[in-house]
Structure formats: C-alpha cells, structure tokens
mmCIF file of the C-alpha atoms, coordinates in Angstrom:
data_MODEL
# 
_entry.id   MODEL 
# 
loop_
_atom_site.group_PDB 
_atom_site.id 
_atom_site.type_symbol 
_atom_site.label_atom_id 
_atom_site.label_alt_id 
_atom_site.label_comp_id 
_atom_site.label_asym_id 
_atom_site.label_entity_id 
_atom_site.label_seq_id 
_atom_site.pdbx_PDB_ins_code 
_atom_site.Cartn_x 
_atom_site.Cartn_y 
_atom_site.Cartn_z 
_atom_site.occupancy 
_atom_site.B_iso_or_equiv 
_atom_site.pdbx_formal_charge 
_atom_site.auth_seq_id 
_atom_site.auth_comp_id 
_atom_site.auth_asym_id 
_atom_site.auth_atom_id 
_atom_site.pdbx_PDB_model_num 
ATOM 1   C CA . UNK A 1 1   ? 71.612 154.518 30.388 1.00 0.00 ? 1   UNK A CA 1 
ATOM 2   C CA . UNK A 1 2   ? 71.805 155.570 33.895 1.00 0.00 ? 2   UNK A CA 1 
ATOM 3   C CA . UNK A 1 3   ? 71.275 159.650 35.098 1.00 0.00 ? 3   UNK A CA 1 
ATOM 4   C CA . UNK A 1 4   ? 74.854 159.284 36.466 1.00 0.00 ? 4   UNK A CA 1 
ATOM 5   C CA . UNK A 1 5   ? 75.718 158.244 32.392 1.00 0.00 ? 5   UNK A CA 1 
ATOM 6   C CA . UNK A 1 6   ? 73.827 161.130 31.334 1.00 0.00 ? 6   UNK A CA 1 
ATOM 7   C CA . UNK A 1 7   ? 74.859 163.883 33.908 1.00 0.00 ? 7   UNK A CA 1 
ATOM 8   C CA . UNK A 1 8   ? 78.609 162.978 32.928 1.00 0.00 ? 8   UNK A CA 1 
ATOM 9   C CA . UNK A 1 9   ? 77.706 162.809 29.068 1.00 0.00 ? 9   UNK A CA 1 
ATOM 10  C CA . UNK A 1 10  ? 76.685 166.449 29.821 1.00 0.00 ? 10  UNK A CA 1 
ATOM 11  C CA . UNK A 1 11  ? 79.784 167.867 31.551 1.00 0.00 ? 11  UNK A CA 1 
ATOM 12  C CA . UNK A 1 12  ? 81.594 165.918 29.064 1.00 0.00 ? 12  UNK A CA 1 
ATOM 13  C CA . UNK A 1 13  ? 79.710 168.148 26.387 1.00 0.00 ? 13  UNK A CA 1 
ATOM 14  C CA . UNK A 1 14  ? 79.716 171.441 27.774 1.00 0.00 ? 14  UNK A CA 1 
ATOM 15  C CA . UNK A 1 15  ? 83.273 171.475 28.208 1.00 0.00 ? 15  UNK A CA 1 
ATOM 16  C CA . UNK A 1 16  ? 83.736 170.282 24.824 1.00 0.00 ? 16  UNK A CA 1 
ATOM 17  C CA . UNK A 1 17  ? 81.478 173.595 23.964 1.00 0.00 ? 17  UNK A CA 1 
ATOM 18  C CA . UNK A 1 18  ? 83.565 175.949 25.811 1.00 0.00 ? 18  UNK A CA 1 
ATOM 19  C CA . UNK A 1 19  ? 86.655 174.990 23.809 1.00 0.00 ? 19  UNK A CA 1 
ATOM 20  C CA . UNK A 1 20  ? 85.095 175.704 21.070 1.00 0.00 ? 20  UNK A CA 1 
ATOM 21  C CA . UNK A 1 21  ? 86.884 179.168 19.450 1.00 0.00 ? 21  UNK A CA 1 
ATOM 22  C CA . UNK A 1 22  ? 84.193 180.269 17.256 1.00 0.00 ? 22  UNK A CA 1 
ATOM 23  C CA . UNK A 1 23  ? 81.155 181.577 19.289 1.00 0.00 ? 23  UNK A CA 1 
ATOM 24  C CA . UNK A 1 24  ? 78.883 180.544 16.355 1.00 0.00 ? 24  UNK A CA 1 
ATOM 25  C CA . UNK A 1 25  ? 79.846 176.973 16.544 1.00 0.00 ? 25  UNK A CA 1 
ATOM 26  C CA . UNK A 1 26  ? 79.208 177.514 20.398 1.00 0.00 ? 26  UNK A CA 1 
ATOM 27  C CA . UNK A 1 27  ? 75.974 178.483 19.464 1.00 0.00 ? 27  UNK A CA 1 
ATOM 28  C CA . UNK A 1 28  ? 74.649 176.347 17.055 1.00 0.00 ? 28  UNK A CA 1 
ATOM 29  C CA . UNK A 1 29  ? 75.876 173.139 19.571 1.00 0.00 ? 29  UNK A CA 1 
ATOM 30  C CA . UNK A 1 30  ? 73.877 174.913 22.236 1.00 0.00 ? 30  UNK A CA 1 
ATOM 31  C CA . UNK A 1 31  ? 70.550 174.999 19.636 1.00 0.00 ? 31  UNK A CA 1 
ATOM 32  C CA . UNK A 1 32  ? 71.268 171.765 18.956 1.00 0.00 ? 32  UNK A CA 1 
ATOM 33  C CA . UNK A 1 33  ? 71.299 170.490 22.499 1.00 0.00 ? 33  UNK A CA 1 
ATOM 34  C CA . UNK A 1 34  ? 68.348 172.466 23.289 1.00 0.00 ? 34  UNK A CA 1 
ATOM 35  C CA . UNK A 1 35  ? 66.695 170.655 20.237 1.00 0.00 ? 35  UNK A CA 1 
ATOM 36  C CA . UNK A 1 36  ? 67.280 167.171 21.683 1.00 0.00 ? 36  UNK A CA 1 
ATOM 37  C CA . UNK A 1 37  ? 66.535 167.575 24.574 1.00 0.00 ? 37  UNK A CA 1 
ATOM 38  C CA . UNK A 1 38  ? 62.944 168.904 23.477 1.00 0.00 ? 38  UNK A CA 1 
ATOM 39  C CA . UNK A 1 39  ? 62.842 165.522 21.393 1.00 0.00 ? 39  UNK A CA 1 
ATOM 40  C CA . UNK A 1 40  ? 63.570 163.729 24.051 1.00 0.00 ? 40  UNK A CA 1 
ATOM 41  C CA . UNK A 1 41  ? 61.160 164.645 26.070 1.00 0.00 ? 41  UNK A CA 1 
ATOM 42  C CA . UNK A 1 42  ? 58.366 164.684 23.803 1.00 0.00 ? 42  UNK A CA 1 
ATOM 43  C CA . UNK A 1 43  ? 59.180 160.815 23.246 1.00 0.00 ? 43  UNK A CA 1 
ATOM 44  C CA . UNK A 1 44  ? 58.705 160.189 27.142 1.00 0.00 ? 44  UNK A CA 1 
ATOM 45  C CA . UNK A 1 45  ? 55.327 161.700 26.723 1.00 0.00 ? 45  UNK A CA 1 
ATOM 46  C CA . UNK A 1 46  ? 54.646 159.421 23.591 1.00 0.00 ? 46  UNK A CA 1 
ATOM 47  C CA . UNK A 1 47  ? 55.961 156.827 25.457 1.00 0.00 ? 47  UNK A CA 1 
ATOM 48  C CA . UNK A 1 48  ? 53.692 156.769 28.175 1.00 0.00 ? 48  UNK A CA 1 
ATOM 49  C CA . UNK A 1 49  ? 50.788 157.955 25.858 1.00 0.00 ? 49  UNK A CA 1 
ATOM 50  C CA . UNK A 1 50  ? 51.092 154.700 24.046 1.00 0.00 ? 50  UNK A CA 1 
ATOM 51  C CA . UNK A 1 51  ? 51.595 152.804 26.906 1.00 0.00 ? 51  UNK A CA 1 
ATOM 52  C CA . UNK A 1 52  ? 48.132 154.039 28.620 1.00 0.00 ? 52  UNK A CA 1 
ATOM 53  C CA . UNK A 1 53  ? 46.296 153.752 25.216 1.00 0.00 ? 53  UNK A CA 1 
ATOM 54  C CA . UNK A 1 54  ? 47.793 149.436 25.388 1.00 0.00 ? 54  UNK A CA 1 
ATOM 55  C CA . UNK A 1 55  ? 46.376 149.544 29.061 1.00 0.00 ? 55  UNK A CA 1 
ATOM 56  C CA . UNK A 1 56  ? 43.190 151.111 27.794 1.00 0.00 ? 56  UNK A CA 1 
ATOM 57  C CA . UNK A 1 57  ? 42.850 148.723 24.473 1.00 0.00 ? 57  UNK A CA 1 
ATOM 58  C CA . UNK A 1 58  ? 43.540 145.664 26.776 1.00 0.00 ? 58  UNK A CA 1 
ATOM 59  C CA . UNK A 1 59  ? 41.070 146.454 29.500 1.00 0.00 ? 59  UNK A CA 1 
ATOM 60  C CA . UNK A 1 60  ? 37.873 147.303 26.481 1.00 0.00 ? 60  UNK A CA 1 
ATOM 61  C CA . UNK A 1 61  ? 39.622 143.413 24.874 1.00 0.00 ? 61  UNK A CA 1 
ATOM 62  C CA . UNK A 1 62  ? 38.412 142.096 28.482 1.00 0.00 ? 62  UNK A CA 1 
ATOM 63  C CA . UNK A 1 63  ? 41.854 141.454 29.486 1.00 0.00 ? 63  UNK A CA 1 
ATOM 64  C CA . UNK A 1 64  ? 43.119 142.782 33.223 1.00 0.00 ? 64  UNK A CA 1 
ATOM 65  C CA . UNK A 1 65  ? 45.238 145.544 33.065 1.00 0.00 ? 65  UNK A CA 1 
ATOM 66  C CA . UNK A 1 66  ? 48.477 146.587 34.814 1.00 0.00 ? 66  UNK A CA 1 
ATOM 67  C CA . UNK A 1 67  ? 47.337 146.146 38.450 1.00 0.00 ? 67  UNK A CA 1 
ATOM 68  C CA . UNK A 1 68  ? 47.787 148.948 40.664 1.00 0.00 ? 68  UNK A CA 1 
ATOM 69  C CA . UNK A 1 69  ? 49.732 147.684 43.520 1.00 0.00 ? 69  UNK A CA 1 
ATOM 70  C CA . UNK A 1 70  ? 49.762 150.397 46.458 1.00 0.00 ? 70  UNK A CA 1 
ATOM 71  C CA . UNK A 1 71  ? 52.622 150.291 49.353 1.00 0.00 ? 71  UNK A CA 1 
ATOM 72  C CA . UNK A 1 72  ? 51.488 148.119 52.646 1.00 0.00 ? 72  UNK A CA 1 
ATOM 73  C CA . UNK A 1 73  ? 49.420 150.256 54.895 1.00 0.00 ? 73  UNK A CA 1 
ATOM 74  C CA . UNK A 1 74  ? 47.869 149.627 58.498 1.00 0.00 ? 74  UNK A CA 1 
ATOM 75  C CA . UNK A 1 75  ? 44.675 150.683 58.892 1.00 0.00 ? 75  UNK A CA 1 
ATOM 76  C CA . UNK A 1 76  ? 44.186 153.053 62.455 1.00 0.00 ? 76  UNK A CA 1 
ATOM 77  C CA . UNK A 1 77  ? 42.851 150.420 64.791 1.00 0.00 ? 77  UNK A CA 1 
ATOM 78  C CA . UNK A 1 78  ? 42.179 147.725 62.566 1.00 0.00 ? 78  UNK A CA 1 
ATOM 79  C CA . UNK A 1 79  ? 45.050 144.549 63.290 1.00 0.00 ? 79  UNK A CA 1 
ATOM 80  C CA . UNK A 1 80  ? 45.289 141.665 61.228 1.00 0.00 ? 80  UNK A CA 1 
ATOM 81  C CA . UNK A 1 81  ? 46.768 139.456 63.276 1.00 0.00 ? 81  UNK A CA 1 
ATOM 82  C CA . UNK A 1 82  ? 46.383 138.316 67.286 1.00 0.00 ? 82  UNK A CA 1 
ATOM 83  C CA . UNK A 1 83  ? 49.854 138.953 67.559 1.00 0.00 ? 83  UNK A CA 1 
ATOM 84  C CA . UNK A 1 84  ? 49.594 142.475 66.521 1.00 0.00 ? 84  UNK A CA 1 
ATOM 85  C CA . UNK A 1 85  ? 46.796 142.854 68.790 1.00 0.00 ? 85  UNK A CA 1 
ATOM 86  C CA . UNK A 1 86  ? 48.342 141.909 71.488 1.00 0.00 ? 86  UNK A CA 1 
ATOM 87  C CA . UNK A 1 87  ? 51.377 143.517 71.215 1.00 0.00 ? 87  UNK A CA 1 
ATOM 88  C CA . UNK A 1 88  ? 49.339 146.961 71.031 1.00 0.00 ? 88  UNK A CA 1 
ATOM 89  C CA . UNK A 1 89  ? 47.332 145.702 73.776 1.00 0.00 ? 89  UNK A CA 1 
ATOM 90  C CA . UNK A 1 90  ? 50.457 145.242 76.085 1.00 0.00 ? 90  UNK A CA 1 
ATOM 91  C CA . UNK A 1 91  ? 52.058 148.999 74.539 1.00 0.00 ? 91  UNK A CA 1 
ATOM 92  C CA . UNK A 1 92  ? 48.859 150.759 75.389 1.00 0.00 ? 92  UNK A CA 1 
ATOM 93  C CA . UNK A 1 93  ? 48.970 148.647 78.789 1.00 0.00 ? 93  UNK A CA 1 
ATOM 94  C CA . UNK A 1 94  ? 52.576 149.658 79.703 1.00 0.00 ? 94  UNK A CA 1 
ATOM 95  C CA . UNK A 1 95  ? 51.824 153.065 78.622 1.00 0.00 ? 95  UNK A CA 1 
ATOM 96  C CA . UNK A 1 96  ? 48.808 153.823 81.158 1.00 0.00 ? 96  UNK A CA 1 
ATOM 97  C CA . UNK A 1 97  ? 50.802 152.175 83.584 1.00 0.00 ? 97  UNK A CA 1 
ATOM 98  C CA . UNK A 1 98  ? 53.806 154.652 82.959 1.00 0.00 ? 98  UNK A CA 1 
ATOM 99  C CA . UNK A 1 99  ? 51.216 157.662 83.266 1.00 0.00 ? 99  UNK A CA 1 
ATOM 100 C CA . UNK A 1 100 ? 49.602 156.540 86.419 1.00 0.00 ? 100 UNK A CA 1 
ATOM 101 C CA . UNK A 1 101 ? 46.349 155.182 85.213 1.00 0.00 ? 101 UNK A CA 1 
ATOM 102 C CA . UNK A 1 102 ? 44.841 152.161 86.210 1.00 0.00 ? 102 UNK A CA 1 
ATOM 103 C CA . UNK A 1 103 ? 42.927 149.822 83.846 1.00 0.00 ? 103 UNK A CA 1 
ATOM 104 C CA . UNK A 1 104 ? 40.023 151.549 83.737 1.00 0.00 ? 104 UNK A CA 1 
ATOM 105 C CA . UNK A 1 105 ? 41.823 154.504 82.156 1.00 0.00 ? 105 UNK A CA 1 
ATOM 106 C CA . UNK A 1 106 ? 41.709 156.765 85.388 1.00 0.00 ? 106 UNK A CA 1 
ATOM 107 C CA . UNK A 1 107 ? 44.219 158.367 87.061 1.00 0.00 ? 107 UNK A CA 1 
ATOM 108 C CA . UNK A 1 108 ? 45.115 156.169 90.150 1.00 0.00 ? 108 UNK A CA 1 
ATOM 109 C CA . UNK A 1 109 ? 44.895 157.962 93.563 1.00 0.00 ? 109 UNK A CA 1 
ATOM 110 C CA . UNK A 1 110 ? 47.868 158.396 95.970 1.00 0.00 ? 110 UNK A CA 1 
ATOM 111 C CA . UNK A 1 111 ? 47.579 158.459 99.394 1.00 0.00 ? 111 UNK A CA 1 
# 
C-alpha cells in the first residue's frame, strides 16, 4: 500500500468520524486510531531492529552483508578518464581566455 492509499484511507475515515452522532463513538474511533497508529509504528521500528540484528548475525556467520552502495561522486580534481581531463582542460582554457589571461595564468597586457 502506497501513501497516496493511505492518505485517502484517512480522509475516507475521518469523514466517516464526523458523521458519527454520538460524540462518544467519535471518541472512542479517534482512541482507536491513535492506538494503531502507535502499533504501527512500533512494528517499523521492530522491523528494522530485526533486520539490522540479520545484517549483524550474517556478518559474525562470515557472510558479506548488505553492501553500502553510496551515490556517484567526483572527487575535486581527481578525473578518471582522459576525456574528462581534457574537457576540463579546454573549460579552464576557454575560461582564462574569456578573462584576459594568457596561459601562464596572468593577466595579458594591452597596449
């Protein structure tokens, strides 16, 4: 079940709790509700709790865990390939050549 699933399940309910005549009934739904949702949240944090502790009994078994794959990052200044490298090479070329500087990395001098 989707959040879209459960965000409509839950306008679904509350309007079924404001029809409700009796404010006790209204209430006692609202308890209930409140109850769940406790229970269901406590499960998550079961749910990963047992997961970890599987991670953890694996790993002391000897077997390789979940692996912790982290998002592609490039390092400052450190290219992997020649193509990179030359494409930075040309950028930082065309930018010192924008801002007046020759090769060297000094201002050029206008007569």
């Amino acid at each position: 079940m989707n959040i879209q699933d459960l965000q409509a399940e839950i306008i679904a309910i509350d309007q079924e709790i404001a029809q409700l005549e009796n404010s006790a009934s209204q209430a006692l739904v609202k308890k209930l509700l409140n109850f769940i949702e406790r229970v269901v949240k406590e499960n998550n944090t079961l749910l990963t709790e047992r997961q970890q502790l599987r991670d953890e009994i694996n790993r002391l078994k000897g077997e390789q865990g979940k692996p912790d794959i982290k998002a592609n990052k490039k390092k400052d200044g450190k290219l992997s390939s020649v193509a990179e490298r030359k494409e930075a090479e040309a950028n930082a070329n065309k930018d010192n050549s924008e801002s007046g500087e020759n090769s060297d990395g000094k201002k050029a001098m206008s007569a």
